[in-house]
PyMOL commands that place a pseudoatom at each C-alpha (Angstrom):
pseudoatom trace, name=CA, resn=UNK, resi=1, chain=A, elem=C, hetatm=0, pos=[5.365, 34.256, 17.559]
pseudoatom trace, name=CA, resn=UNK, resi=2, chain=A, elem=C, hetatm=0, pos=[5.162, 36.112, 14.258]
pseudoatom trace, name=CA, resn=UNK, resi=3, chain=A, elem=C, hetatm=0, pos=[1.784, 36.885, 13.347]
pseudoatom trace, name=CA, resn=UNK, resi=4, chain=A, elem=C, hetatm=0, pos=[2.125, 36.356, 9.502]
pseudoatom trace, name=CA, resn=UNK, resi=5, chain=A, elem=C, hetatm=0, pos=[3.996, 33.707, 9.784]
pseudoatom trace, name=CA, resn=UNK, resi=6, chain=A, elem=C, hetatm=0, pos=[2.815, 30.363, 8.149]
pseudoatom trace, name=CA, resn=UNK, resi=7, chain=A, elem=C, hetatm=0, pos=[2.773, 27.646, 10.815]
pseudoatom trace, name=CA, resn=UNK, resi=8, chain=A, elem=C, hetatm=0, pos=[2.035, 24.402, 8.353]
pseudoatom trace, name=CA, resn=UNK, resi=9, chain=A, elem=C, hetatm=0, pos=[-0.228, 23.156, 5.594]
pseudoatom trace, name=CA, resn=UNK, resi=10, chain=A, elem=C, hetatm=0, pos=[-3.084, 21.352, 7.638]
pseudoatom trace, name=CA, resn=UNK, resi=11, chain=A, elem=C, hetatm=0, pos=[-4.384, 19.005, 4.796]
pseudoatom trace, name=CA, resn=UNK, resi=12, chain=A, elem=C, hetatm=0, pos=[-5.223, 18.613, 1.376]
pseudoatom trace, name=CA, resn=UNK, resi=13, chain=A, elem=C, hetatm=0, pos=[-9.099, 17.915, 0.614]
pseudoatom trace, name=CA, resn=UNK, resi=14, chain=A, elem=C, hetatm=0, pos=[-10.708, 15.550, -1.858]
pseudoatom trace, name=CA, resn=UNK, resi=15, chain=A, elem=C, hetatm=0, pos=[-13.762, 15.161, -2.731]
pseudoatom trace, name=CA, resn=UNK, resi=16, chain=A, elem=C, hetatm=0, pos=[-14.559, 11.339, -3.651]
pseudoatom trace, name=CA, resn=UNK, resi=17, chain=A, elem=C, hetatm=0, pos=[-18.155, 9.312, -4.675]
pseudoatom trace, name=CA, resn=UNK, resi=18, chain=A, elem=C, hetatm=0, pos=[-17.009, 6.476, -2.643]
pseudoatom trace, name=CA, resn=UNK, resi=19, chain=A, elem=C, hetatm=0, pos=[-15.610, 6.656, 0.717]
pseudoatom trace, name=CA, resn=UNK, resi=20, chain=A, elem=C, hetatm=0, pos=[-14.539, 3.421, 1.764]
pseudoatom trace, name=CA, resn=UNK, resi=21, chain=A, elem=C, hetatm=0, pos=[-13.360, 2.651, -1.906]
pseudoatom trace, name=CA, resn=UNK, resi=22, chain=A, elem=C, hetatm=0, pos=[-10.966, 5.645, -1.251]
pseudoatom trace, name=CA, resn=UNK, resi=23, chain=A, elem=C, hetatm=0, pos=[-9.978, 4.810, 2.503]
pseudoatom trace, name=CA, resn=UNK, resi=24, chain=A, elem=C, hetatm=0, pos=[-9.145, 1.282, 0.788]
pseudoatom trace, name=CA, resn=UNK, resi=25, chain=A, elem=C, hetatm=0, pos=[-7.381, 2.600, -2.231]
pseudoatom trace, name=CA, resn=UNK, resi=26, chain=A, elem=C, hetatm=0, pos=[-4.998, 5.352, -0.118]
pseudoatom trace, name=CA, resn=UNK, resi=27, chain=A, elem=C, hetatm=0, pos=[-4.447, 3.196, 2.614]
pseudoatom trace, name=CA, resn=UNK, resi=28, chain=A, elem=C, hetatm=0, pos=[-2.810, 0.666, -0.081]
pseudoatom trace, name=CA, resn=UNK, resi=29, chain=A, elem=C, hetatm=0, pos=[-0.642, 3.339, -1.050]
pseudoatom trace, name=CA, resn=UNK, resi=30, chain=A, elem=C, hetatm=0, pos=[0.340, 3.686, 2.678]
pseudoatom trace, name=CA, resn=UNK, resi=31, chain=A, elem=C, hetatm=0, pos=[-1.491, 5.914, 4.423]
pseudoatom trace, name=CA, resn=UNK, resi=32, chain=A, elem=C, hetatm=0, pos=[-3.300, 5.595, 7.635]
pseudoatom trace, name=CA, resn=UNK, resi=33, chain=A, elem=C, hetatm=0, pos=[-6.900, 5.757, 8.447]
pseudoatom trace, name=CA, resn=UNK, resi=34, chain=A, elem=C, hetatm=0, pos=[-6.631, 8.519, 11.599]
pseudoatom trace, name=CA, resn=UNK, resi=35, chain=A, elem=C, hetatm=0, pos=[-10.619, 9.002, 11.726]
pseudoatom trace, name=CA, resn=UNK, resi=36, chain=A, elem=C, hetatm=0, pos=[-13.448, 8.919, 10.233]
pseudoatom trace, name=CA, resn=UNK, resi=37, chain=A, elem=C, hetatm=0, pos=[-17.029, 11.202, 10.830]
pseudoatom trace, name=CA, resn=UNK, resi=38, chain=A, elem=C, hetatm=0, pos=[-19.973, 13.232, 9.332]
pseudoatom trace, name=CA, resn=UNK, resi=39, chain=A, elem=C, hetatm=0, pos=[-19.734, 16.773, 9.446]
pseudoatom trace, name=CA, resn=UNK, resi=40, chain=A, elem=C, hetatm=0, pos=[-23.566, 18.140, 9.576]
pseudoatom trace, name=CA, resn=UNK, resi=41, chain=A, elem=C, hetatm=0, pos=[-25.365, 21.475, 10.030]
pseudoatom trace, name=CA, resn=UNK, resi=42, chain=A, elem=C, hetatm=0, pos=[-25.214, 24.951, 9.657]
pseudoatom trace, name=CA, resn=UNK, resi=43, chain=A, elem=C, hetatm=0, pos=[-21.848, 25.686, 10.836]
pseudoatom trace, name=CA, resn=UNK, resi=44, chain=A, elem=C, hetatm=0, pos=[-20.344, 23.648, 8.489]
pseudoatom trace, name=CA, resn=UNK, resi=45, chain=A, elem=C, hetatm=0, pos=[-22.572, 25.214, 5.541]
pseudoatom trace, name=CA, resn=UNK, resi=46, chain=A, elem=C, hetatm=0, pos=[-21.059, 28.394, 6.789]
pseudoatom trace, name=CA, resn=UNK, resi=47, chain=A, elem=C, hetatm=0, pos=[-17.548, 27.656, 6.373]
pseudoatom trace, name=CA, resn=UNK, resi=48, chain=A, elem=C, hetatm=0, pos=[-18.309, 26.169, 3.258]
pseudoatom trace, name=CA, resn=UNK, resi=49, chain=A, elem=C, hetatm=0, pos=[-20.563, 28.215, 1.432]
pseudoatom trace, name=CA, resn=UNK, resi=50, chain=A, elem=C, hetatm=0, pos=[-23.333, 25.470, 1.004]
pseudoatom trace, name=CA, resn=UNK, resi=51, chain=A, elem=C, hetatm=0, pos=[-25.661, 25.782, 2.989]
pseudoatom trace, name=CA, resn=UNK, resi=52, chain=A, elem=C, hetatm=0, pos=[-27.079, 22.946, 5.569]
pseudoatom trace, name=CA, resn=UNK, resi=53, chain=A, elem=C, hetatm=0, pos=[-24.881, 20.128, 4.496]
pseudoatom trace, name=CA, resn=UNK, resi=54, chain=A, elem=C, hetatm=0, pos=[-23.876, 16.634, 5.572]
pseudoatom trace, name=CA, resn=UNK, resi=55, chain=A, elem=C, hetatm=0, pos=[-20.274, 15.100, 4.645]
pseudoatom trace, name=CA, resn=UNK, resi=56, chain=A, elem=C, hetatm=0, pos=[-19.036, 12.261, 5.711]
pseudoatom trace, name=CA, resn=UNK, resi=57, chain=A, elem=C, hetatm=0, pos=[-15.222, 12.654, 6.101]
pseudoatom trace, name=CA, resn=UNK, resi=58, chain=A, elem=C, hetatm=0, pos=[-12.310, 10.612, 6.583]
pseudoatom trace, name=CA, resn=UNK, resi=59, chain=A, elem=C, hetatm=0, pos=[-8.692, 11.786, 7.520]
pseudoatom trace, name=CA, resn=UNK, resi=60, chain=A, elem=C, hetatm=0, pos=[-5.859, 10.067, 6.293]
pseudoatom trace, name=CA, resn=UNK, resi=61, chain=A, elem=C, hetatm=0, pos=[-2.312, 10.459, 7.599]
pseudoatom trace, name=CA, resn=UNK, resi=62, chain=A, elem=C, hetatm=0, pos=[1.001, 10.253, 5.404]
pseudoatom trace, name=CA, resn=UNK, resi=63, chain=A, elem=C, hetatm=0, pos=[3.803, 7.281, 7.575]
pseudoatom trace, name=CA, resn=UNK, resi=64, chain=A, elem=C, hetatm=0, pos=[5.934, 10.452, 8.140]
pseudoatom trace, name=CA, resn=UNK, resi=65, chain=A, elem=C, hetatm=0, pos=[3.157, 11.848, 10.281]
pseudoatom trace, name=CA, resn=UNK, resi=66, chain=A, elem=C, hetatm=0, pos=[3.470, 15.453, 8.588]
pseudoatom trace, name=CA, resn=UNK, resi=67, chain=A, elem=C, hetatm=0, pos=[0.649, 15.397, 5.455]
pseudoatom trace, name=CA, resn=UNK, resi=68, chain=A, elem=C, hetatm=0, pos=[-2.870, 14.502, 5.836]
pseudoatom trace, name=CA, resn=UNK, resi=69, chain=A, elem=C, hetatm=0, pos=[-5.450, 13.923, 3.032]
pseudoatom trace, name=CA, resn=UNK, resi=70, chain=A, elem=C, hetatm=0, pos=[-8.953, 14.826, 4.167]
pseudoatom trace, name=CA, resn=UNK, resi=71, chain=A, elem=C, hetatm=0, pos=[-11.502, 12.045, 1.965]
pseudoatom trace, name=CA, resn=UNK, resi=72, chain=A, elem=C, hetatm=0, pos=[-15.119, 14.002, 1.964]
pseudoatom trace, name=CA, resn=UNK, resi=73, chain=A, elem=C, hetatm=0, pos=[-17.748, 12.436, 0.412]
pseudoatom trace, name=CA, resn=UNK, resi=74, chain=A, elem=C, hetatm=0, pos=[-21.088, 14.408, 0.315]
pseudoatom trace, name=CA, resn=UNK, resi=75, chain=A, elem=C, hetatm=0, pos=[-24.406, 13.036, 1.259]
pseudoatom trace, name=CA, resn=UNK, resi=76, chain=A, elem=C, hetatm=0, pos=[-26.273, 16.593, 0.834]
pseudoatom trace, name=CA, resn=UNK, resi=77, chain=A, elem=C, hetatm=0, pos=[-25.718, 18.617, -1.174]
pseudoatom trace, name=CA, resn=UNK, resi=78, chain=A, elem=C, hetatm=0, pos=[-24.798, 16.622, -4.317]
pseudoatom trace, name=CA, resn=UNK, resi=79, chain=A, elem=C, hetatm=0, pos=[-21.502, 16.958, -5.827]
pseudoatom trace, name=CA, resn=UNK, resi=80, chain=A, elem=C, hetatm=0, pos=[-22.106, 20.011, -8.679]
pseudoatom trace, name=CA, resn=UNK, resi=81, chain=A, elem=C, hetatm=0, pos=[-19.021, 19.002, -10.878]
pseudoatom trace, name=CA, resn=UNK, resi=82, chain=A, elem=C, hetatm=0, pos=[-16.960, 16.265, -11.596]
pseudoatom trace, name=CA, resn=UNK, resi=83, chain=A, elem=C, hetatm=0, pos=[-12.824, 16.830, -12.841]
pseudoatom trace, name=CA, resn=UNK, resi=84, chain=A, elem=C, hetatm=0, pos=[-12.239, 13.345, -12.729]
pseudoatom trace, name=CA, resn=UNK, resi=85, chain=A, elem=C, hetatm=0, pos=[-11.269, 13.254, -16.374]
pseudoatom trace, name=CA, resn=UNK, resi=86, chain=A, elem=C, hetatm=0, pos=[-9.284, 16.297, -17.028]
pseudoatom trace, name=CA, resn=UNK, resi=87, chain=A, elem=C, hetatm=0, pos=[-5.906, 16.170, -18.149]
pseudoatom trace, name=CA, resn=UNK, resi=88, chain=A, elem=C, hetatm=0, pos=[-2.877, 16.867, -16.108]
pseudoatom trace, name=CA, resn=UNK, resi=89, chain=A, elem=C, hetatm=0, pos=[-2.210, 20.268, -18.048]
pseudoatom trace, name=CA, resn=UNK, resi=90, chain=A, elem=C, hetatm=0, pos=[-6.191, 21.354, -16.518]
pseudoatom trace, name=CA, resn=UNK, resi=91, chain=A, elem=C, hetatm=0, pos=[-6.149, 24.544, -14.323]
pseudoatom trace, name=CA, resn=UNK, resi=92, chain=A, elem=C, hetatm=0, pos=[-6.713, 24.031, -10.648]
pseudoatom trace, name=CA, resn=UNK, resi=93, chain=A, elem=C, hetatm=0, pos=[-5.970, 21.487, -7.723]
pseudoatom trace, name=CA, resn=UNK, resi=94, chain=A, elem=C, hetatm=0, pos=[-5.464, 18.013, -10.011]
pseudoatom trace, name=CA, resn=UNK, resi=95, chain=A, elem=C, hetatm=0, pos=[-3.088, 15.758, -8.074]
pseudoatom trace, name=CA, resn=UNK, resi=96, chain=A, elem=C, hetatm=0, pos=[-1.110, 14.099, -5.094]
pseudoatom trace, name=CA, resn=UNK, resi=97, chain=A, elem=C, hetatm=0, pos=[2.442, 12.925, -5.433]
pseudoatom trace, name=CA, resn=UNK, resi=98, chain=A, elem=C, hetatm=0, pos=[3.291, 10.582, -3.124]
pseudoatom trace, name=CA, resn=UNK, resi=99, chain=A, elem=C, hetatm=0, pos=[7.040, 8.978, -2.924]
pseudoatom trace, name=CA, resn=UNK, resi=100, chain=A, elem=C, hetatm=0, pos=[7.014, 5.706, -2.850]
pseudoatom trace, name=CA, resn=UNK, resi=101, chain=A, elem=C, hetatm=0, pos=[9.859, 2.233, -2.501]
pseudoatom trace, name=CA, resn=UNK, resi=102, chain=A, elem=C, hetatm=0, pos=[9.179, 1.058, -5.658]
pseudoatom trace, name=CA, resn=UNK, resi=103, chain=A, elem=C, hetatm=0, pos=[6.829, 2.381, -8.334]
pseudoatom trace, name=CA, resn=UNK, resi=104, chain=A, elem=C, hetatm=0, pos=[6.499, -0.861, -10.423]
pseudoatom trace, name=CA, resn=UNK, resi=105, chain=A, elem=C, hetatm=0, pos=[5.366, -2.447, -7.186]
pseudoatom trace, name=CA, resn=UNK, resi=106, chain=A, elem=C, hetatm=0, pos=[2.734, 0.265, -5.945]
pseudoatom trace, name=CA, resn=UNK, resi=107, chain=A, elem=C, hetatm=0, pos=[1.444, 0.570, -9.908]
pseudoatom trace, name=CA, resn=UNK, resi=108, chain=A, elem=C, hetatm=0, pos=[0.863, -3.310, -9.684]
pseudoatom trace, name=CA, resn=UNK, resi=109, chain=A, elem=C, hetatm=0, pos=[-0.821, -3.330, -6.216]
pseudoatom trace, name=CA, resn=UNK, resi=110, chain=A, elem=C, hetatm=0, pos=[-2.861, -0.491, -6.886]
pseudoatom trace, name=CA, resn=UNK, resi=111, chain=A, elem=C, hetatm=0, pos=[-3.906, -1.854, -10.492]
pseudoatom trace, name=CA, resn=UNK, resi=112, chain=A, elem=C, hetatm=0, pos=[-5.589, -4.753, -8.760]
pseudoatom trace, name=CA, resn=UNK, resi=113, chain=A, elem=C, hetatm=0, pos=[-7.721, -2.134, -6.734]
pseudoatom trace, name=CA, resn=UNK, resi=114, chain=A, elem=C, hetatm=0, pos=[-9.113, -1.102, -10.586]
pseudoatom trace, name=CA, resn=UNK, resi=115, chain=A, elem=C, hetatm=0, pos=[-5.818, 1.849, -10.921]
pseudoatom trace, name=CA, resn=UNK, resi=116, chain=A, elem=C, hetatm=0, pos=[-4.705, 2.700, -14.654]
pseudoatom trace, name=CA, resn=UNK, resi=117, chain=A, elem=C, hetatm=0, pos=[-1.238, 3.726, -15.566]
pseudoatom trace, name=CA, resn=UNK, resi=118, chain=A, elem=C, hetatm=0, pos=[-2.310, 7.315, -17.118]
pseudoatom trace, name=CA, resn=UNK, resi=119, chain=A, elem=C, hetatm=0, pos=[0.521, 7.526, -19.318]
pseudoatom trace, name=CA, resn=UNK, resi=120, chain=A, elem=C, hetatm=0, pos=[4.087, 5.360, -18.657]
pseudoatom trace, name=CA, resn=UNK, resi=121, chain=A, elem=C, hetatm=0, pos=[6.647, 4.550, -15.746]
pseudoatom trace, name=CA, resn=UNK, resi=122, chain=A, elem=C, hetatm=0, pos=[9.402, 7.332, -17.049]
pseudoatom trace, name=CA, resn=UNK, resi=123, chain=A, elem=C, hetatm=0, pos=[12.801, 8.170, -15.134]
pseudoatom trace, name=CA, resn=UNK, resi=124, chain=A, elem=C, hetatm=0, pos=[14.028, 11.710, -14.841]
pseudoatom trace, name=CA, resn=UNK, resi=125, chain=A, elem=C, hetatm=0, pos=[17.621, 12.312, -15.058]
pseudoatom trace, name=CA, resn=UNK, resi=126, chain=A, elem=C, hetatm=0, pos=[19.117, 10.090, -12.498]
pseudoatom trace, name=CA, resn=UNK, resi=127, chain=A, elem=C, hetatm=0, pos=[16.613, 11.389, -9.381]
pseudoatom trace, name=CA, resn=UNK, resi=128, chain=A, elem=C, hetatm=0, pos=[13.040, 9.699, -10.106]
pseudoatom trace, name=CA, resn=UNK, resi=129, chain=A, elem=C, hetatm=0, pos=[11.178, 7.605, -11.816]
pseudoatom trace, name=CA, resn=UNK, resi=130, chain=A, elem=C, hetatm=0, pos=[7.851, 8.970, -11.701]
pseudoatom trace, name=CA, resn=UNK, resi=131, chain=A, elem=C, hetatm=0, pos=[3.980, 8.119, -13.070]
pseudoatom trace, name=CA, resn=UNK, resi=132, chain=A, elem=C, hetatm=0, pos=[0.590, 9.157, -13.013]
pseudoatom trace, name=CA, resn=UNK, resi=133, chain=A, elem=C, hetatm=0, pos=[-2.045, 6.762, -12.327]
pseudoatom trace, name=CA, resn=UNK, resi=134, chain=A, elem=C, hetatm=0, pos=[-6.091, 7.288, -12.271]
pseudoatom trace, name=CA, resn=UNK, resi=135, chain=A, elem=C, hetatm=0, pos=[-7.835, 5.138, -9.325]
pseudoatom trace, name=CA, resn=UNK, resi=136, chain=A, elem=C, hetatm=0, pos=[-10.864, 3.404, -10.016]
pseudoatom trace, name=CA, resn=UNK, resi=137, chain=A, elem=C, hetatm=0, pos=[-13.091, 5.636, -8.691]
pseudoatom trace, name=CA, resn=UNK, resi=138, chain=A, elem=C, hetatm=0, pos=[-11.182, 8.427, -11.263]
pseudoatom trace, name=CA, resn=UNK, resi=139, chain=A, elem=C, hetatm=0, pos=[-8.665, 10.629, -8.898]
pseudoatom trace, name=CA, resn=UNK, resi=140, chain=A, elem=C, hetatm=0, pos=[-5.364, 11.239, -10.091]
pseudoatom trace, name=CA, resn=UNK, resi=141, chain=A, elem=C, hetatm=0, pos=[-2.139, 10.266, -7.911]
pseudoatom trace, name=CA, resn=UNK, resi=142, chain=A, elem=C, hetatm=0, pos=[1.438, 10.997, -9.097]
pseudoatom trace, name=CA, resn=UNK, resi=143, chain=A, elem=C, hetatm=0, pos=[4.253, 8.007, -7.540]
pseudoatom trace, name=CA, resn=UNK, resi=144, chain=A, elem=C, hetatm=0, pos=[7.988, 9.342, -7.626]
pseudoatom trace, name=CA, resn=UNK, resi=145, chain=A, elem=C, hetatm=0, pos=[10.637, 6.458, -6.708]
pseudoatom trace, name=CA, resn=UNK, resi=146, chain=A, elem=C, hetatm=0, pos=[13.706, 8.472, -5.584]
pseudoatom trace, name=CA, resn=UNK, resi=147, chain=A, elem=C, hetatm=0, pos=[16.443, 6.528, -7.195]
pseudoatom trace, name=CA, resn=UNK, resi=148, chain=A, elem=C, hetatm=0, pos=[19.548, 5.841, -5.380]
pseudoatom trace, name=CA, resn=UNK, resi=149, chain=A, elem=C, hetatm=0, pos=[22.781, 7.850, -5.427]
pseudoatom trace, name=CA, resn=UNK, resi=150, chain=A, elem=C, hetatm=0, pos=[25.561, 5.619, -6.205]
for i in range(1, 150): cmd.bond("trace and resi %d" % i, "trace and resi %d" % (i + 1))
show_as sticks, trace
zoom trace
């Protein structure tokens, strides 16, 4: 095996104030609860910079079985910042973009769980129609609906 060679993209992490309000909220979308735990102590702290500290996290896998999204939500120490509110042009890690069967149906499932449409449902050329939404607790998700080729 090639040393430098990149063997996969483990997860992508999120920080969130509620836990199960985000387990609910991603598992609408269609992903699957695959545990759930506290990560405690000084090993952790190590790894992450911070100290003692005591997360709770929860892993969610994509249906493909390929993508995970790693839910933390911190017990100590508090969260320090908060980029729920910044706008899709903000520098940094901002968003998810899940594909999806239908984006007016997701947008009006998720909307009952307290979602807002960020901007509009738009279609781009004749491969997606695509959104951003906000979830209640704030995180930004993109939905792309491949469209069909005739």
């Amino acid at each position: 095996m090639e040393k430098n060679k990149l063997l996969r993209m483990d997860n992508v992490g999120i920080v969130v104030a509620s836990l199960d309000d985000a387990i609910a909220f991603f598992t609408e979308i269609g992903l699957k609860l695959e545990g759930r735990g506290m990560v405690e102590g000084e090993w952790a702290g190590r790894v992450t910079g911070l100290g003692t500290q005591s997360v709770e996290i929860a892993m969610m896998l994509t249906p493909d079985g390929h993508s995970r999204l790693e839910l933390s939500q911190f017990i100590t120490p508090a969260t320090v910042a908060d980029h729920r509110n910044a706008p899709v042009n903000a520098l940094g890690y901002l968003r998810v973009m899940f594909t999806v069967a239908d984006v007016d149906e997701m947008v009006s499932r998720l909307m009952k769980l307290g979602a807002q449409l960020v901007g509009e449902v738009v279609q781009y050329e004749q491969s997606y129609r695509l959104c951003y939404i906000r979830s209640a607790d704030g995180l930004l998700i993109g939905l792309a609906e491949e469209i069909a080729k005739q």
